[in-house]
Residue, then its C-alpha position, 0 to 999 in steps of 0.5 A: x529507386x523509382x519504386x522507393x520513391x514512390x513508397x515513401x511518398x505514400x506514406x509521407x501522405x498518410x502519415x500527413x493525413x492521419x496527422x491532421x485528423x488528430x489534430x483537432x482544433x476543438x481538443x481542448x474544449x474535450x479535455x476540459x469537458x472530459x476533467x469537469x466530468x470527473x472532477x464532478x464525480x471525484x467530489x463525492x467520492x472524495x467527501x465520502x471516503x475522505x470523510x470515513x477515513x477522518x471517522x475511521x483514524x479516529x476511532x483507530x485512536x481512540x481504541x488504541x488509546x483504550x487497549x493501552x490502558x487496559x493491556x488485559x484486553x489482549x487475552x481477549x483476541x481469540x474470541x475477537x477474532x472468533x466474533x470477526x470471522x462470524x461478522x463475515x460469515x453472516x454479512x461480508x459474502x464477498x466482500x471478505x476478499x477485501x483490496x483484492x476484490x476491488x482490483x479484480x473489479x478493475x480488471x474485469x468489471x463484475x458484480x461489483x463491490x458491495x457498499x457493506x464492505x465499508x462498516x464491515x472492514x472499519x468495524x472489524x479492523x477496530x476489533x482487531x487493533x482493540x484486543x491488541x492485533x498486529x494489523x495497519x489501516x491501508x486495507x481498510x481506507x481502500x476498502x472504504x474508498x472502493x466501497x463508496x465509489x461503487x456505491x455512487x456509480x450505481x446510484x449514478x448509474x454509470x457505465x462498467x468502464x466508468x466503475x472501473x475508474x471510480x473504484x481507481x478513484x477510490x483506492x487512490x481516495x482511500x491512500x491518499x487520505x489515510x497517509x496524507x500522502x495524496x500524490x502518492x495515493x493516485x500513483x499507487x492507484x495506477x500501479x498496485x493493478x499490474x506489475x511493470x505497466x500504469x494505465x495513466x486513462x485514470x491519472x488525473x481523475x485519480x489525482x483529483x480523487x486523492x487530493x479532494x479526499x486528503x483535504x476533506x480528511x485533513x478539514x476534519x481535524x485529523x493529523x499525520x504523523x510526521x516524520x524528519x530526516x535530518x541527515x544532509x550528505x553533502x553541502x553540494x546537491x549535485x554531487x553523489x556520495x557513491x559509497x553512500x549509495x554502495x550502501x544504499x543499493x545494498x540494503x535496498x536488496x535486504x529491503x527487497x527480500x524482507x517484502x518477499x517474506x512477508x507477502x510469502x509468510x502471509x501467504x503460507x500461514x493462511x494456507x496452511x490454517x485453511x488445511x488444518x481447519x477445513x470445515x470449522x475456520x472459526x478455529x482459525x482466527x481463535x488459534x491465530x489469536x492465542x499464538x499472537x498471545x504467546x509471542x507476545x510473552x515471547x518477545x516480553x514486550x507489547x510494541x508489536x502489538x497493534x498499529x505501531x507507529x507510536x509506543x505505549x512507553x516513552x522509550x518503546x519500539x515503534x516506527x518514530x523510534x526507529x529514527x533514532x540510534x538505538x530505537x529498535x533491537x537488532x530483530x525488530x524488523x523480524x519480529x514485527x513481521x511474524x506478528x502481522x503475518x500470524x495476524x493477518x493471514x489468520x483471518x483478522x482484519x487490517x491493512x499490511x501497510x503501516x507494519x509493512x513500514x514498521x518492518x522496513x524502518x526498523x530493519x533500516x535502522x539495523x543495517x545503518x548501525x551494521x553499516x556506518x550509515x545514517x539511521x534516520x536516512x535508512x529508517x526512512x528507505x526502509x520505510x518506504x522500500x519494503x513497501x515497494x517490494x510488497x506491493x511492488x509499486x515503486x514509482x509510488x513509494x519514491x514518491x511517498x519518500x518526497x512527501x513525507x520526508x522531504x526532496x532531498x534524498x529523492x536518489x536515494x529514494x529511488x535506488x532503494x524502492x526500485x532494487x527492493x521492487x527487482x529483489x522481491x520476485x513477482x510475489x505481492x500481498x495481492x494476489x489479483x495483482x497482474x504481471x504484466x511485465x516481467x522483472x526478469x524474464x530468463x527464457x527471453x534472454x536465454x533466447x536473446x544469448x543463442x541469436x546474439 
């Protein structure tokens, strides 16, 4: 007994020492000095990104607006699409990797993220929304964001570890303002970067980024476009409605699947247009540009043209419809999907979010007409869990459910963004995403089962 006595003497002292080294009774004058630092370095970042995305949603409705009044545009979108690829090609070099690009910055600090991917991506995301393709706004207000805290830290000239955190500040900037979702846009910051794991060294640097950034965007006019749950469950909140939440979990599952195919058809339509056009790519956006035209005269309606989140025509399909009984058509969802996919993955410019909550909402609505369910309640799980599957950030978008509509289904929120997240596989709409942590791991628990 002796020995282990002494033992665990010694490691009582060391423990004890190494305690009283950590605590520093000048600590929080570090901590104070370490959030003034960032908070100085967040207020540019955030004036500049917040500011360009106010410019950028302007612009976005002003051209939106246009193309309405001129739907003959839209027989324009192959040679829009044509004069896109050739912006690229003469000025963007890397900056055509987009969202990715800025994620593998983070990753491992390199050459950098070039200032011209600002004008580039607004320039070319309002081509691609003027002649009426499928595309969001996500992409291009990170792109903004991430651009212009690259662009200060060189002019700072700030460390790699300090860009690094710079360019998380400006994704979260760029989120947070163009949604005017600002907890949101920091938490997506943290983990969009790798699957299973969030680094919280740039949690309240983010917050502040995106907080700043939403003000500065909202002090210049700009509104978002609200939205109403208006279904209550239960008079109690403390009690749960479990075939509700059956429900729930069960279209939580088809949300899951819904974000799998679209991160895999985007991926297997810019794969296979690369193959088909090996050395003249222009071809690509000019033949991704007469398929949208032809879905168009398919589906007979315009509504899946563009951004989506209002319609041309009182009683269109739009993300606002699909809160309300009967907005959609039963293959809303599907069809929104395939347009964004032919869109995106044949070299136009946009973000995948807003049709992302296109597809989730109207796949909401859908399943709550099959299943008996609140519509506005599943349109807005919908809304938020197809995202989670896609980008595979659903710690965000249970949090994205809060601010947008509101606390009281936050349980909801969170059953369906998080089965969505198990049910999408570890495929994304990013591809310099991480894995840092598996969602299933079969090996290990195949090895668990022969030891238990």
């Amino acid at each position: 007994m002796a020995p282990t006595n002494e033992c665990n003497r010694k490691v009582d002292k060391l423990l004890f020492v190494g305690m009283k080294k950590i605590r520093n009774p000048f600590e929080q004058i570090f901590v104070a000095k370490h959030l003034l630092y960032w908070t100085l370095l967040a207020v540019p970042v955030s004036l500049a990104a917040g500011s360009l995305v106010a410019f950028f949603l302007w612009s976005l409705d002003e051209v939106t607006r246009f193309r309405w009044e001129h739907s003959w545009l839209l027989f324009l979108l192959p040679v829009a699409g044509v004069a896109v690829h050739f912006l690229y090609k003469l000025w963007g070099k890397n900056a055509e990797a987009g969202n990715n690009l800025i994620m593998d910055e983070i990753h491992q600090p390199g050459g950098g993220v070039p200032a011209r991917m600002a004008p580039l991506v607004l320039l070319t995301t309002l081509i691609t929304h003027l002649f009426g393709g499928s595309a969001g706004r996500e992409g291009t207000a990170v792109q903004i964001g991430g651009s212009m805290a690259s662009l200060l830290a060189k002019w700072f000239k700030r460390s790699k570890e300090d860009l690094r955190m710079m360019l998380m500040m400006g994704i979260a900037a760029g989120f947070g303002a163009v949604f005017g979702t600002p907890l949101t846009g920091a938490i997506f910051a943290l983990e969009v970067l790798a699957i299973g794991r969030i680094k919280y060294d740039a949690l309240v640097p983010c917050l502040i980024a995106s907080v700043f950034a939403d003000i500065v965007c909202t002090a210049w006019g700009i509104e978002h476009t609200r939205y109403h749950i208006l279904f209550r469950s239960m008079n109690d909140h403390r009690l749960i409605d479990f075939l509700l939440l059956g429900k729930v979990i069960l279209a939580g599952v088809a949300f899951g699947l819904a974000g799998w195919l679209f991160a895999m058809a985007s991926r297997q339509i810019k794969s296979l247009a690369q193959k088909a056009f090996p050395s003249r790519q222009w071809l690509i956006p000019l033949t991704g540009g007469c398929i949208v035209i032809l879905l168009t005269f398919i589906a007979g309606t315009e509504d899946y043209l563009g951004l989506g989140v209002t319609a041309h025509n009182p009683g269109g399909i739009s993300i606002v419809s699909a809160f309300h009984s009967n907005g959609v058509t039963p293959w809303s969802w599907l069809w929104k999907l395939i347009f964004t996919a032919v869109t995106l993955g044949m070299g136009f410019k946009g973000g995948e979010v807003t049709p992302l909550f296109f597809i989730g909402a109207a796949l909401g609505n859908t399943l709550a007409m099959i299943a008996g369910a609140p519509v506005d309640l599943f349109a807005g799980l919908g809304f938020i869990a197809v995202f989670a599957a896609a980008t595979n950030t659903p710690i965000a978008c249970t949090l994205m459910g809060v601010e947008l509509f509101g606390a009281d289904h936050v349980l909801y929120y969170a059953v369906a963004c998080f089965t969505a997240y198990y049910f999408s596989g570890h495929t994304g709409i990013y591809h310099a995403q991480r894995v840092a942590v598996r969602k299933h791991d079969v090996k290990a628990e195949k090895e668990s089962r022969k030891i238990d």
